[in-house]
C-alpha positions, 0 to 999 in steps of 0.5 A: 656429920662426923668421920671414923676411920678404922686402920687395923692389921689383917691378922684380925678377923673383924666385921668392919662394917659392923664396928662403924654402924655401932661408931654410929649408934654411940655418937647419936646416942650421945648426941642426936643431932649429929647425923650419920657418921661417914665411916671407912676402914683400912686393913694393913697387911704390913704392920709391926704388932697387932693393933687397931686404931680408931679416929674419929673427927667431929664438928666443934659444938658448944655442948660438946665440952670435956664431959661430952667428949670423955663420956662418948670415948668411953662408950665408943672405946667399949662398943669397938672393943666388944666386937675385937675378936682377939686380943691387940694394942688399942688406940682411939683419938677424938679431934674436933674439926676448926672453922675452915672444915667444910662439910656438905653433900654433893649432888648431880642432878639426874 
């Protein structure tokens, strides 16, 4: 299940939620068996320019080699960049989790 974290100074008027759901669409896009990417974003009111930075964490896969990876931050670079309602400075990073990364769900029973 990947992760997106979206920090970005106040000053822009962004639809967050939207931005994720769109991070969402191109990961499963790009590989449908992903599954629904957990996404959070943080709005900074103390920052030093105007700016938007994206980070996204992944799980290690054989089919997600250079290609894979080059090809799904263009995609989501463009799909991010299309909702940014003025112009800022951009940054994206891509990480892929190692072998001691856990991911499951927790569930307490009714």
């Amino acid at each position: 299940m990947p992760h997106a974290e979206l920090k970005y100074s106040d000053d822009l008027a962004l639809d967050a939620a939207a931005i994720l759901a769109d991070i969402e669409a191109v990961i499963s896009r790009h590989d449908g068996g992903a599954g629904a990417c957990k996404g959070r974003a943080y709005h900074c009111s103390q920052f030093h320019h105007t700016h938007v930075l994206l980070t996204l964490s992944l799980l290690s896969k054989p089919h997600r080699d250079a290609t894979f990876t080059q090809a799904l931050m263009g995609d989501v670079e463009a799909a991010v960049k299309a909702k940014l309602p003025q112009s800022c400075h951009f940054s994206l990073s891509l990480t892929y989790s190692d072998a001691y990364y856990v991911t499951n769900y927790h569930e307490v029973p009714a």
